[in-house]
GUMI-351700 format. One record per atom (N, C-alpha, C): x, y, z; residue number from 1; atom name. Coordinates in nm, 4 decimals, padded with zeros to 6 digits. Atoms other than C-alpha are relative to their C-alpha. Layout:
# residues N
+----------+----------+----------+-----+------+
:        u :        v :        w : seq : atom :
+----------+----------+----------+-----+------+
:        X :        Y :        Z : NUM :   CA :
...
+----------+----------+----------+-----+------+
END
This chain:
# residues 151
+----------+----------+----------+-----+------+
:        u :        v :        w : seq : atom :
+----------+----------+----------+-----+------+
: -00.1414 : -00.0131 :  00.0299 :   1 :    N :
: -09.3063 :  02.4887 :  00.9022 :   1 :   CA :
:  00.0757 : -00.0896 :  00.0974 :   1 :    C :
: -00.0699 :  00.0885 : -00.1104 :   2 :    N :
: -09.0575 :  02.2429 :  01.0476 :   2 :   CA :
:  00.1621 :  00.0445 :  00.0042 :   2 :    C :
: -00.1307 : -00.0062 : -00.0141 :   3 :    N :
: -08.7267 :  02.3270 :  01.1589 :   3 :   CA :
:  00.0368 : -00.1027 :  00.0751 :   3 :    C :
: -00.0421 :  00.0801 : -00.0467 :   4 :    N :
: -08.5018 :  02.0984 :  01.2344 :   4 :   CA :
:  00.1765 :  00.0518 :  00.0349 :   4 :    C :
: -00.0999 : -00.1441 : -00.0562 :   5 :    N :
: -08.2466 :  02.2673 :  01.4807 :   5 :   CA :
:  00.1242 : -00.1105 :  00.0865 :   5 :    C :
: -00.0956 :  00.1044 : -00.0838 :   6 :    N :
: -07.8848 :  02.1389 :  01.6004 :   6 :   CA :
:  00.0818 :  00.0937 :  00.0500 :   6 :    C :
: -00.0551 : -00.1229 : -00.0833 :   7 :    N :
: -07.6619 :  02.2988 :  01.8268 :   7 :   CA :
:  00.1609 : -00.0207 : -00.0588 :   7 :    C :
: -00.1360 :  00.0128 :  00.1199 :   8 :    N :
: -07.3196 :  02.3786 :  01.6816 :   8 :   CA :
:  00.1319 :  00.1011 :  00.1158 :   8 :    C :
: -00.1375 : -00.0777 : -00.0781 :   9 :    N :
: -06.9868 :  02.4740 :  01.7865 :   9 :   CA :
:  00.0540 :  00.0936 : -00.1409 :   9 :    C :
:  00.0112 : -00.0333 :  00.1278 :  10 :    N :
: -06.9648 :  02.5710 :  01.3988 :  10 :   CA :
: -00.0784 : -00.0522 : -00.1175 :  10 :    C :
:  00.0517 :  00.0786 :  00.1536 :  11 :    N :
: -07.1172 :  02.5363 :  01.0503 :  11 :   CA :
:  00.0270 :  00.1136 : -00.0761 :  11 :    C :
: -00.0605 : -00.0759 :  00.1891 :  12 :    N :
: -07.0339 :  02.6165 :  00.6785 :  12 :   CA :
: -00.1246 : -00.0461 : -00.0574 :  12 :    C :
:  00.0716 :  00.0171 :  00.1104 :  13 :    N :
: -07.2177 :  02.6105 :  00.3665 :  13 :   CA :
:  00.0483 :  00.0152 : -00.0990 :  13 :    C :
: -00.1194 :  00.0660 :  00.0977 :  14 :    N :
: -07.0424 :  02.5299 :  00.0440 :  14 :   CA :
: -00.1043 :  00.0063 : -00.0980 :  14 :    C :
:  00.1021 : -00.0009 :  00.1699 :  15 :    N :
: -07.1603 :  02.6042 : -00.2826 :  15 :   CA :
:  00.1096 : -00.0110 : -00.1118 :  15 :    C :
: -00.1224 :  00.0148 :  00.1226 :  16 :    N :
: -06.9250 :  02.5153 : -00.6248 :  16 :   CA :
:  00.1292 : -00.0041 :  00.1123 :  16 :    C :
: -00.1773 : -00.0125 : -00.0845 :  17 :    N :
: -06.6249 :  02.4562 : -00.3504 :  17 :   CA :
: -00.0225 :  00.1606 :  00.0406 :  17 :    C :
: -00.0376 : -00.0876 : -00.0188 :  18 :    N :
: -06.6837 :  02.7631 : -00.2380 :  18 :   CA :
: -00.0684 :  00.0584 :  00.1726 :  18 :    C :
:  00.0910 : -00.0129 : -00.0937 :  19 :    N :
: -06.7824 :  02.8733 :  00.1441 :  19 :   CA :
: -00.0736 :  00.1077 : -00.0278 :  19 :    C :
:  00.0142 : -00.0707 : -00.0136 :  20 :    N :
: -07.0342 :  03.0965 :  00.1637 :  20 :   CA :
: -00.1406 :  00.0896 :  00.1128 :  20 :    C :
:  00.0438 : -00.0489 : -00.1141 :  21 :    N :
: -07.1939 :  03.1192 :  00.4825 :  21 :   CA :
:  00.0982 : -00.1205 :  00.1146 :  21 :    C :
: -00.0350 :  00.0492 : -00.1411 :  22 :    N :
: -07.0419 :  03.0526 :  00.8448 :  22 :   CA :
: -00.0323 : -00.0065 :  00.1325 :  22 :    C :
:  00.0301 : -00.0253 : -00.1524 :  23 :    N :
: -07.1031 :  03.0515 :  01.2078 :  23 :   CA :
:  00.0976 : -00.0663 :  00.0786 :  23 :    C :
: -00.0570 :  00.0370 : -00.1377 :  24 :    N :
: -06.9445 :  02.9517 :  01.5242 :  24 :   CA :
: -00.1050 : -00.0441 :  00.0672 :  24 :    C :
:  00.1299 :  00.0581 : -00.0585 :  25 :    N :
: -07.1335 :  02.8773 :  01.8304 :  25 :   CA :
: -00.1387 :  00.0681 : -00.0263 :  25 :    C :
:  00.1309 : -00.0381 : -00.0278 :  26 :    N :
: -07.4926 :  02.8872 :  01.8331 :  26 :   CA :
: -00.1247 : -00.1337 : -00.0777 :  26 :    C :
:  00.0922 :  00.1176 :  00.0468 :  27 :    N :
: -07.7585 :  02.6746 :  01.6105 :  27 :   CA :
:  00.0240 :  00.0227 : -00.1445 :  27 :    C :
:  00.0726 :  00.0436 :  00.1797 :  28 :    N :
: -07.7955 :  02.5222 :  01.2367 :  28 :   CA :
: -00.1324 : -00.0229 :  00.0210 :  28 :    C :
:  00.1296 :  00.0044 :  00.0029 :  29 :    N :
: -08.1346 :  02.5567 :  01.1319 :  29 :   CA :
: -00.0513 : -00.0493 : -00.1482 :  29 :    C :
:  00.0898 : -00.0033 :  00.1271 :  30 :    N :
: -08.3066 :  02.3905 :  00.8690 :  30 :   CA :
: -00.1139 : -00.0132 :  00.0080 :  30 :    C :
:  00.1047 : -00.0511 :  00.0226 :  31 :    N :
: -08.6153 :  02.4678 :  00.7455 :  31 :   CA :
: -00.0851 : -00.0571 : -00.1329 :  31 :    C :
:  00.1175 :  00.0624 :  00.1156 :  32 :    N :
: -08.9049 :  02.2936 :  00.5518 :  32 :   CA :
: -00.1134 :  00.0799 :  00.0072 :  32 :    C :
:  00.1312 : -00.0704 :  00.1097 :  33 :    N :
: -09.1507 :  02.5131 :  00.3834 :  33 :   CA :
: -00.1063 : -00.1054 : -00.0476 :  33 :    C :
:  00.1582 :  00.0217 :  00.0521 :  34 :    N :
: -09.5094 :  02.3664 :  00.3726 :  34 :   CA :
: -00.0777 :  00.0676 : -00.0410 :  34 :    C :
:  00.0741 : -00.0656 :  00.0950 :  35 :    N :
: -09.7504 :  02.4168 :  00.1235 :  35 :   CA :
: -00.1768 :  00.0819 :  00.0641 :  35 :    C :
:  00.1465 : -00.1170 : -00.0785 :  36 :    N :
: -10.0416 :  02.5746 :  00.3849 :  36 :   CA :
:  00.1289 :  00.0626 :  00.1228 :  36 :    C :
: -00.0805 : -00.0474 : -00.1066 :  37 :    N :
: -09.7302 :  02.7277 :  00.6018 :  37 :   CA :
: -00.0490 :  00.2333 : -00.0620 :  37 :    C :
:  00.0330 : -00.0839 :  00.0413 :  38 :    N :
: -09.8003 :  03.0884 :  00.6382 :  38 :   CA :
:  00.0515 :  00.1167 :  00.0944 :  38 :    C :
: -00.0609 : -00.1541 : -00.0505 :  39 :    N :
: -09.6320 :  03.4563 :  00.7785 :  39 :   CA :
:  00.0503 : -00.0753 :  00.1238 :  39 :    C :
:  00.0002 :  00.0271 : -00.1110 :  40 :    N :
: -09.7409 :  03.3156 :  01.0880 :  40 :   CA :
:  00.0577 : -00.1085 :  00.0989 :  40 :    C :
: -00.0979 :  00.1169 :  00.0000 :  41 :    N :
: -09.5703 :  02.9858 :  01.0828 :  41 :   CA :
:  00.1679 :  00.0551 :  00.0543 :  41 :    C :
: -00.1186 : -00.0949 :  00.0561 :  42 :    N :
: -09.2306 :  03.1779 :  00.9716 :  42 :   CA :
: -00.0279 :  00.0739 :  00.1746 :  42 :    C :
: -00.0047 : -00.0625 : -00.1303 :  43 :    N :
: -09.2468 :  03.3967 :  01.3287 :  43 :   CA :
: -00.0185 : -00.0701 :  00.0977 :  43 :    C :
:  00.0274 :  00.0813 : -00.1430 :  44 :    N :
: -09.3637 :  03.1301 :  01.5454 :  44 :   CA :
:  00.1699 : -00.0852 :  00.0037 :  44 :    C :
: -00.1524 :  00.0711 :  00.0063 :  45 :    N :
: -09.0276 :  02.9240 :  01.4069 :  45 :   CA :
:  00.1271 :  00.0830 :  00.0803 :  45 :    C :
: -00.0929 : -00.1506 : -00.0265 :  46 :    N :
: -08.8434 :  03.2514 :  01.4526 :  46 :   CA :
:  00.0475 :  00.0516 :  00.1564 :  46 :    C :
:  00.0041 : -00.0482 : -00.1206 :  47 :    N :
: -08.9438 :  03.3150 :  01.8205 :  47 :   CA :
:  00.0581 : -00.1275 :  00.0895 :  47 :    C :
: -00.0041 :  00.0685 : -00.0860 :  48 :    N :
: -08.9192 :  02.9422 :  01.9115 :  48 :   CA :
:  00.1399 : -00.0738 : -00.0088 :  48 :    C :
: -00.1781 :  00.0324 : -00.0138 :  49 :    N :
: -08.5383 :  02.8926 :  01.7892 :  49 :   CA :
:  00.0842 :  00.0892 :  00.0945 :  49 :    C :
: -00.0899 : -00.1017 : -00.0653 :  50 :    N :
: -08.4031 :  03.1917 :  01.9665 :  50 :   CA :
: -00.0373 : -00.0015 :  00.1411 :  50 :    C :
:  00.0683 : -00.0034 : -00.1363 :  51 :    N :
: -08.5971 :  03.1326 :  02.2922 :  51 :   CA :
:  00.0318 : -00.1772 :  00.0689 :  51 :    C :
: -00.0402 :  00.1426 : -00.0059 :  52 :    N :
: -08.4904 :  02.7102 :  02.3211 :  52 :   CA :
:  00.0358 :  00.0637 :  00.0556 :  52 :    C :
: -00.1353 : -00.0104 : -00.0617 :  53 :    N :
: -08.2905 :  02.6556 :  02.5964 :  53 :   CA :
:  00.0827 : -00.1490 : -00.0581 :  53 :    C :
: -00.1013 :  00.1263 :  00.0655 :  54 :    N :
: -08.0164 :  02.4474 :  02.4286 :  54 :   CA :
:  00.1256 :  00.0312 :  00.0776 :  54 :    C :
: -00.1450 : -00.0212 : -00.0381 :  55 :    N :
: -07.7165 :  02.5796 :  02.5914 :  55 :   CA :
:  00.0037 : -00.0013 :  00.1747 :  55 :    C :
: -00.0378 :  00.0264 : -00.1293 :  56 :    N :
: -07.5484 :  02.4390 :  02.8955 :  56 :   CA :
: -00.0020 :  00.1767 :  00.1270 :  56 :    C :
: -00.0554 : -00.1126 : -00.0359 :  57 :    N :
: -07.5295 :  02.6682 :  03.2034 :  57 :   CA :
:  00.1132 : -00.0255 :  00.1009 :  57 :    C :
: -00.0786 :  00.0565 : -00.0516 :  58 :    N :
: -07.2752 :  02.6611 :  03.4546 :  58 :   CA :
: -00.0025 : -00.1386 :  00.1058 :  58 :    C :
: -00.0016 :  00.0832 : -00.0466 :  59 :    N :
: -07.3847 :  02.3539 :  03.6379 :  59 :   CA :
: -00.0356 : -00.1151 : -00.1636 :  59 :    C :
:  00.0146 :  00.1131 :  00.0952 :  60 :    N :
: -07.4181 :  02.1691 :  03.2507 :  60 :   CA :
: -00.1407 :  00.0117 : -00.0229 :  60 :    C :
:  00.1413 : -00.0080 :  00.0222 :  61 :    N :
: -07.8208 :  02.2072 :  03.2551 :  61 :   CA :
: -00.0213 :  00.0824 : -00.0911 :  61 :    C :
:  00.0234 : -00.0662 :  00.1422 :  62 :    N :
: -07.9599 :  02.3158 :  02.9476 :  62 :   CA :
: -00.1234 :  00.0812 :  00.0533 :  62 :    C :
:  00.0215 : -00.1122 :  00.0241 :  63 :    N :
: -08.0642 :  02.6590 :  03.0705 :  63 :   CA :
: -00.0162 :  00.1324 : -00.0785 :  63 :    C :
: -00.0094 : -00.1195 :  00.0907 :  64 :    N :
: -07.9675 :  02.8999 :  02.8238 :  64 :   CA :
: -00.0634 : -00.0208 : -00.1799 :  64 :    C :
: -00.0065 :  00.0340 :  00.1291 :  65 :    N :
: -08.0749 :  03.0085 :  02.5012 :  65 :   CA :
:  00.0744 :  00.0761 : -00.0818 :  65 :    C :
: -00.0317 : -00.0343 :  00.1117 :  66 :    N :
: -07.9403 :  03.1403 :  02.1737 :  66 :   CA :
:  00.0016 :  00.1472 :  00.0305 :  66 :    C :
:  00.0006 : -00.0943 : -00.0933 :  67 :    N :
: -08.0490 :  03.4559 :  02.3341 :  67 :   CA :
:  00.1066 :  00.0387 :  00.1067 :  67 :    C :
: -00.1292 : -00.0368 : -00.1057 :  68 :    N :
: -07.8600 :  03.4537 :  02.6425 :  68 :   CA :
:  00.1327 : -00.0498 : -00.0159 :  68 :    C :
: -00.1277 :  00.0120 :  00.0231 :  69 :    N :
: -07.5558 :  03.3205 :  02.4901 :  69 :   CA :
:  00.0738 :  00.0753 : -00.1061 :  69 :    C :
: -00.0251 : -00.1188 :  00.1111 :  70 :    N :
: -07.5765 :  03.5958 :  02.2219 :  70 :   CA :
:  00.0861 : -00.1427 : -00.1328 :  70 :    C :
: -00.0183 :  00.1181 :  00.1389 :  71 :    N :
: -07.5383 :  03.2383 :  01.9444 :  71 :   CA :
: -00.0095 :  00.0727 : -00.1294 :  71 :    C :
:  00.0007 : -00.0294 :  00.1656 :  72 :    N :
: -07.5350 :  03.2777 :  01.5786 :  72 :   CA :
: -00.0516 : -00.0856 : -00.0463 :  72 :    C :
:  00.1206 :  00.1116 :  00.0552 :  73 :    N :
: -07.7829 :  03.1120 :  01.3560 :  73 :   CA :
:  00.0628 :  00.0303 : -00.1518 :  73 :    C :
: -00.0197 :  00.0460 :  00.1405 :  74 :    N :
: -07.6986 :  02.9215 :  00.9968 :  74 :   CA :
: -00.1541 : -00.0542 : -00.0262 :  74 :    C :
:  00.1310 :  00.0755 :  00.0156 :  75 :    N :
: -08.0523 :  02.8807 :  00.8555 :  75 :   CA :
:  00.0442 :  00.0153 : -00.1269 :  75 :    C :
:  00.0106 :  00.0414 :  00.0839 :  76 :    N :
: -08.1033 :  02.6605 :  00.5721 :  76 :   CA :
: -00.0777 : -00.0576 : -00.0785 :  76 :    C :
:  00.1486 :  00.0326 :  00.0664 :  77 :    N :
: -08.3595 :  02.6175 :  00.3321 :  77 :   CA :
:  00.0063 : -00.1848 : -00.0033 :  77 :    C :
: -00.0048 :  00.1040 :  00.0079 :  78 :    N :
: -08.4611 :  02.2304 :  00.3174 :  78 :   CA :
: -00.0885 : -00.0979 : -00.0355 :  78 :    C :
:  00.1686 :  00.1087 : -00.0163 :  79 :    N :
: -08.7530 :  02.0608 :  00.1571 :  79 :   CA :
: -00.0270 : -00.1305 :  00.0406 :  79 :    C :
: -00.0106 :  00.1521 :  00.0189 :  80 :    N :
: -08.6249 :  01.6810 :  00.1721 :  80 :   CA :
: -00.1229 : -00.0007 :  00.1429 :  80 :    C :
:  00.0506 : -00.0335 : -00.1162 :  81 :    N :
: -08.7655 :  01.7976 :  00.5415 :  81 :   CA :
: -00.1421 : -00.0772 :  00.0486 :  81 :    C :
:  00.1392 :  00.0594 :  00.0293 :  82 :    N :
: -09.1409 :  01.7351 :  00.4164 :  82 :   CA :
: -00.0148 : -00.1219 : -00.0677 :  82 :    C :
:  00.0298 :  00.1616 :  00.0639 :  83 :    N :
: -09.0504 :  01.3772 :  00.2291 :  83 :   CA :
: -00.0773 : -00.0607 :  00.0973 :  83 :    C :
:  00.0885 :  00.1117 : -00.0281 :  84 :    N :
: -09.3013 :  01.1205 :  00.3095 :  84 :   CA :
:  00.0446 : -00.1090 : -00.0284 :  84 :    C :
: -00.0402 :  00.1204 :  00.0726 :  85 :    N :
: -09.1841 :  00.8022 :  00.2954 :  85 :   CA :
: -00.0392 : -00.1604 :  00.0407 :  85 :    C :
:  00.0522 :  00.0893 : -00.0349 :  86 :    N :
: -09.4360 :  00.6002 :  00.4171 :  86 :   CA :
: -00.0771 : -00.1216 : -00.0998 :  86 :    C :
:  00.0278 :  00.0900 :  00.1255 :  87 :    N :
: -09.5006 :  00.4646 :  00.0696 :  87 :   CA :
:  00.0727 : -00.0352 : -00.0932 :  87 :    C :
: -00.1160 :  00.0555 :  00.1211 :  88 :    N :
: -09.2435 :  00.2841 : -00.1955 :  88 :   CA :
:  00.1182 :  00.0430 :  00.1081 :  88 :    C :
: -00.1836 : -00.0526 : -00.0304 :  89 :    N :
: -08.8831 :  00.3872 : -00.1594 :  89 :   CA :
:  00.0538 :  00.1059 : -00.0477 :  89 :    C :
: -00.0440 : -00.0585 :  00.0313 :  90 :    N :
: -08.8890 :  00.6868 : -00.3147 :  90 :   CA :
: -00.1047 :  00.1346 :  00.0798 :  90 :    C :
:  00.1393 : -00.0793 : -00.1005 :  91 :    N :
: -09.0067 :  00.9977 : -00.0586 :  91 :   CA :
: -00.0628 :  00.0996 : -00.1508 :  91 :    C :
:  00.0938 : -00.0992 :  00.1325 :  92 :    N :
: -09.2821 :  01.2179 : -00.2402 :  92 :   CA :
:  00.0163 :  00.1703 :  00.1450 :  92 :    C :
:  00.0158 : -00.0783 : -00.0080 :  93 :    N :
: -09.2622 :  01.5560 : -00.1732 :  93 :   CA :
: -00.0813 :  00.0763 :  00.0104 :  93 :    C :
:  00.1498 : -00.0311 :  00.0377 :  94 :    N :
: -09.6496 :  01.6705 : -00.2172 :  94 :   CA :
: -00.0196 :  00.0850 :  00.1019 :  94 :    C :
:  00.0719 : -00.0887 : -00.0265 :  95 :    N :
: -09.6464 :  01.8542 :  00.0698 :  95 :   CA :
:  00.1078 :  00.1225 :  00.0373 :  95 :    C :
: -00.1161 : -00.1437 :  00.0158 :  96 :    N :
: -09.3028 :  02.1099 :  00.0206 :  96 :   CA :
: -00.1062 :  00.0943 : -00.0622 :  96 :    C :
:  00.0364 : -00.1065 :  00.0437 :  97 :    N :
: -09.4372 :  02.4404 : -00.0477 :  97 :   CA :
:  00.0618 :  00.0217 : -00.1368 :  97 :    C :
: -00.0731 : -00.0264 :  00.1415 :  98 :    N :
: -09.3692 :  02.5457 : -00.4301 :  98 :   CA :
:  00.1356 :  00.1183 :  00.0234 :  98 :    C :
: -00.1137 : -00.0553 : -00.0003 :  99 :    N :
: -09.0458 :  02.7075 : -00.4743 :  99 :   CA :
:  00.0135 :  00.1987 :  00.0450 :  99 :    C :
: -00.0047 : -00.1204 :  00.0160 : 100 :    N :
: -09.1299 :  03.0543 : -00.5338 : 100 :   CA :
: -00.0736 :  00.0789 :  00.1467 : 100 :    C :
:  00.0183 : -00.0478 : -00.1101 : 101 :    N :
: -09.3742 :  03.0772 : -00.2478 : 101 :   CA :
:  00.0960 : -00.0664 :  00.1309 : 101 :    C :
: -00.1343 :  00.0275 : -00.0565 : 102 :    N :
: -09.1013 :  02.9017 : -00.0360 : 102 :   CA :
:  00.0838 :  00.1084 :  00.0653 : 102 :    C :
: -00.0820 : -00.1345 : -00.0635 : 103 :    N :
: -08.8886 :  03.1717 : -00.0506 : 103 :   CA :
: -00.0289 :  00.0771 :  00.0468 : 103 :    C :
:  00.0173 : -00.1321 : -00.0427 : 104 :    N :
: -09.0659 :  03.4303 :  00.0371 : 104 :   CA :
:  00.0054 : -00.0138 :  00.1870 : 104 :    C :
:  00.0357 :  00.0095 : -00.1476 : 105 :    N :
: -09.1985 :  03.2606 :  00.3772 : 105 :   CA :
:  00.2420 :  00.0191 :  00.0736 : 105 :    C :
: -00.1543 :  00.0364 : -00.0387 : 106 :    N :
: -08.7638 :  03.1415 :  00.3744 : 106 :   CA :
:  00.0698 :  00.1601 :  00.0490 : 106 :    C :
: -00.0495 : -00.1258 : -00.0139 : 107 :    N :
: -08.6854 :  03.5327 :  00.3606 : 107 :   CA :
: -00.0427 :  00.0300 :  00.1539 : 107 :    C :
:  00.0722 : -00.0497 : -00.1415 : 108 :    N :
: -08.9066 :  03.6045 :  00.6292 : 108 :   CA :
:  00.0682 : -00.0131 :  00.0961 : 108 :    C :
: -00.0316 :  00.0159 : -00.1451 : 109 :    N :
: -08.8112 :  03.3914 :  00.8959 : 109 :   CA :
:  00.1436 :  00.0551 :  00.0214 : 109 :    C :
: -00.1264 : -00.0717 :  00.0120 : 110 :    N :
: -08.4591 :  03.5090 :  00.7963 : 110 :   CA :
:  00.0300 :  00.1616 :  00.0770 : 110 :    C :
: -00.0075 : -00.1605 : -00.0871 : 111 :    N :
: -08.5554 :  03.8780 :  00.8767 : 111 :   CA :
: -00.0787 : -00.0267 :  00.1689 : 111 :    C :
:  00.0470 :  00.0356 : -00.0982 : 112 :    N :
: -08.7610 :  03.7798 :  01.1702 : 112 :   CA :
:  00.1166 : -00.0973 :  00.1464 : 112 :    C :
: -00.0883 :  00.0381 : -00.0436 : 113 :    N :
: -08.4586 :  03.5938 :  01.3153 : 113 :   CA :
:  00.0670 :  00.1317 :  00.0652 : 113 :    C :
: -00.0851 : -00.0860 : -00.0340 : 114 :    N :
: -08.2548 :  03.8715 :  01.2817 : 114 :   CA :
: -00.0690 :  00.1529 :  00.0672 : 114 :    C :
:  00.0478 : -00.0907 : -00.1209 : 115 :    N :
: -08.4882 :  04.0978 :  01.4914 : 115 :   CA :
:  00.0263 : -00.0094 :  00.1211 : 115 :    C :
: -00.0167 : -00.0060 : -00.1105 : 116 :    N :
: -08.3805 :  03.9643 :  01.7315 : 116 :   CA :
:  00.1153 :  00.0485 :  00.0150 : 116 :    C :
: -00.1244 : -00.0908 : -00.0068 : 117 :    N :
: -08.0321 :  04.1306 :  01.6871 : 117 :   CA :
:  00.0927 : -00.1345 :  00.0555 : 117 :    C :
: -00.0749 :  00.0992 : -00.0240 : 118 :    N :
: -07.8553 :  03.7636 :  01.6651 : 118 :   CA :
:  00.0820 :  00.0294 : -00.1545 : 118 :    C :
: -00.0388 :  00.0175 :  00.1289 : 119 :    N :
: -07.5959 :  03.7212 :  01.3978 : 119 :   CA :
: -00.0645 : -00.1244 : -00.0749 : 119 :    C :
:  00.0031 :  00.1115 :  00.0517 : 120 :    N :
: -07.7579 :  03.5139 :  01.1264 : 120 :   CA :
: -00.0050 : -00.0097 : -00.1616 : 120 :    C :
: -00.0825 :  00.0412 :  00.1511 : 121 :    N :
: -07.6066 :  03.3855 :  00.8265 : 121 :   CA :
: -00.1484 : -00.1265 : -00.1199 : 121 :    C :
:  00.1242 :  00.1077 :  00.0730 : 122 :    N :
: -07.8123 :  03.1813 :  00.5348 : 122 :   CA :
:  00.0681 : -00.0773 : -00.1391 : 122 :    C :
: -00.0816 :  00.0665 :  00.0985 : 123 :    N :
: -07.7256 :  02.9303 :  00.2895 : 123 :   CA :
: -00.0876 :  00.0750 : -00.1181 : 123 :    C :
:  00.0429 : -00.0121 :  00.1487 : 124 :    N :
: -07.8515 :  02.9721 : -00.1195 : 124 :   CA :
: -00.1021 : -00.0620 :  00.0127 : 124 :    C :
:  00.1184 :  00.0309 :  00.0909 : 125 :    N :
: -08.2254 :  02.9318 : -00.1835 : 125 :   CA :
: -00.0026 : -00.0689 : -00.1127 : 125 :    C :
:  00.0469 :  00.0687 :  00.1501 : 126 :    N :
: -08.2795 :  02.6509 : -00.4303 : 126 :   CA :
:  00.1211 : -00.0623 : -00.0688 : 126 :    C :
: -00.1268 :  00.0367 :  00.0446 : 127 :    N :
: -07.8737 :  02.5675 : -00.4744 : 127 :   CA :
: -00.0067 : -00.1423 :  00.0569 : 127 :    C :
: -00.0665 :  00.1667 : -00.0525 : 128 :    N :
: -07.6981 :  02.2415 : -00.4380 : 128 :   CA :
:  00.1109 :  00.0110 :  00.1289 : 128 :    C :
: -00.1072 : -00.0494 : -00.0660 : 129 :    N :
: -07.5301 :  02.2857 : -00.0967 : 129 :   CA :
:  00.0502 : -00.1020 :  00.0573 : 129 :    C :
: -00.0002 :  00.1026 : -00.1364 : 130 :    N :
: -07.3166 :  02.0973 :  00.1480 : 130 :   CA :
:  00.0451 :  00.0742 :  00.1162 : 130 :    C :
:  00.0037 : -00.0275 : -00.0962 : 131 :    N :
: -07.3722 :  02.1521 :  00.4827 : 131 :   CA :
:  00.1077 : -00.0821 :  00.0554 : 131 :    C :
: -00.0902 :  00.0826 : -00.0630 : 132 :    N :
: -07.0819 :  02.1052 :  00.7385 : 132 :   CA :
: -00.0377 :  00.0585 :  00.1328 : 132 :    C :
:  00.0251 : -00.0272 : -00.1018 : 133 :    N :
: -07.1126 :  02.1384 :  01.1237 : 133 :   CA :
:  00.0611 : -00.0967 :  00.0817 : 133 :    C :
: -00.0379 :  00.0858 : -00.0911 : 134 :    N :
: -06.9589 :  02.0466 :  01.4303 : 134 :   CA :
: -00.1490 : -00.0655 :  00.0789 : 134 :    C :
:  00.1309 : -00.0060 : -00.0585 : 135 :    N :
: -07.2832 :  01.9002 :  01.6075 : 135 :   CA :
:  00.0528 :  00.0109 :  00.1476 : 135 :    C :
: -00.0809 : -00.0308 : -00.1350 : 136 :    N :
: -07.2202 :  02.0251 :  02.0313 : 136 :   CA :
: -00.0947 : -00.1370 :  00.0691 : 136 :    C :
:  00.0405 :  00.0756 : -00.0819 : 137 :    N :
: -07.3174 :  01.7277 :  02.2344 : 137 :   CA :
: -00.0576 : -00.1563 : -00.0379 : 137 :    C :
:  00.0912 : -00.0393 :  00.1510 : 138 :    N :
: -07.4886 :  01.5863 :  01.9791 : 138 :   CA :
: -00.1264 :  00.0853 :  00.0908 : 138 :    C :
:  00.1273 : -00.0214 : -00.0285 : 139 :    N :
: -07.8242 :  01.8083 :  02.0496 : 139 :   CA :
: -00.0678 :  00.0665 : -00.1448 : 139 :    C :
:  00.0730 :  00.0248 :  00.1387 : 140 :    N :
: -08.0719 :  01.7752 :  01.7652 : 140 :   CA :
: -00.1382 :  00.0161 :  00.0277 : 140 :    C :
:  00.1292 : -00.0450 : -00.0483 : 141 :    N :
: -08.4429 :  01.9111 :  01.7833 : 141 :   CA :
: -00.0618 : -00.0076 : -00.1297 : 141 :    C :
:  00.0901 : -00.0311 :  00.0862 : 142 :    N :
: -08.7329 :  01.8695 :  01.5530 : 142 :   CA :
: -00.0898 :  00.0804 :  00.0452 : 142 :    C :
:  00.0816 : -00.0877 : -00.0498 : 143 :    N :
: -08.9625 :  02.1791 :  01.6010 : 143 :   CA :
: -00.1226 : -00.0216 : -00.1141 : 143 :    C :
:  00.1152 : -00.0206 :  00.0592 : 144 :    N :
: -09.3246 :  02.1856 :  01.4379 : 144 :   CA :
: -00.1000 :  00.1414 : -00.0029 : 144 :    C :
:  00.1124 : -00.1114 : -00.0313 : 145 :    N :
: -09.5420 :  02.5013 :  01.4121 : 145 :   CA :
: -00.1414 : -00.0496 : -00.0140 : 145 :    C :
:  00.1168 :  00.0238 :  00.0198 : 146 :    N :
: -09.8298 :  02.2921 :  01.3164 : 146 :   CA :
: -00.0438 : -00.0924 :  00.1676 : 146 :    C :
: -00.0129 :  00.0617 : -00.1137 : 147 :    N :
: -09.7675 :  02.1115 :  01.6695 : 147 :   CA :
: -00.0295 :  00.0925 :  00.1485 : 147 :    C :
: -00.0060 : -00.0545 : -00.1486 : 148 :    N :
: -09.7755 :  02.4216 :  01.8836 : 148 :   CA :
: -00.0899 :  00.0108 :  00.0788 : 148 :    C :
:  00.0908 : -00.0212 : -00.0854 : 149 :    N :
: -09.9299 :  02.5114 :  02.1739 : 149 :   CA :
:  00.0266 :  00.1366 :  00.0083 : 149 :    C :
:  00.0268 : -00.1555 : -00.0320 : 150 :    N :
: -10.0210 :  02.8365 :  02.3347 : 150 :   CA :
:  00.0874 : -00.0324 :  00.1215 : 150 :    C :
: -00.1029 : -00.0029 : -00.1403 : 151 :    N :
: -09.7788 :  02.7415 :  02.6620 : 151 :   CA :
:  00.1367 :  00.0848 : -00.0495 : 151 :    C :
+----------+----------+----------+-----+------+
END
């Protein structure tokens, strides 16, 4: 599973003109669903967004996390995530997870997030959305679960 995590002073989500998710500070999260991603993926993402230190502390050092700043998380489903586009000009998709199992892992990390007792908001599964966000600094993170370690 890859999230790809930015730190926010806010973000929306917009569906037909219409908002219907928000946040303030804390992180946008999107989220690519691979097709061998599994429970375990989904919880490792879960543990390793809310535990980042992304947030300044009082000397500016990116001490804190999402956690200790009590943040709010916009996670957003995202397959483009898994394009490949190391061949032609048009990315292939081959290794997004199918839709249906998608969601389920997408639910997950959703509830698994919110164990941790953070507010977190979620865009529409499978809609046409647009994402808006202030980005804070810019700070922009690609996370991998297939990358981790045991540290």
């Amino acid at each position: 599973m890859i999230g790809l995590i930015q730190r926010t002073t806010s973000s929306e989500v917009w569906v037909d003109n219409e908002c219907v998710s928000n946040i303030g500070r804390g992180v946008l999260l999107l989220a690519g669903i691979e097709t061998d991603d599994t429970e375990q993926d989904a919880r490792w993402l879960a543990g390793k967004t809310v535990n980042l230190r992304l947030f300044g502390d009082n000397e500016g050092n990116l001490n804190l996390s999402l956690l200790d700043i009590k943040g709010e998380i916009l996670v957003v489903s995202q397959f483009t995530l898994l394009g490949d586009t190391r061949k032609g000009r048009r990315p292939s998709f081959t290794r997004a997870a199918q839709p249906q199992v998608a969601e389920g892992l997408y639910k997950l990390l959703i509830k698994e997030l919110r164990s941790y007792d953070l507010v977190v908001k979620e865009g529409i599964f499978g809609a046409m959305m647009d994402v808006k966000l202030t980005n804070s600094g810019p700070v922009t993170l690609i996370i991998n679960s297939k990358e981790k370690t045991n540290r």
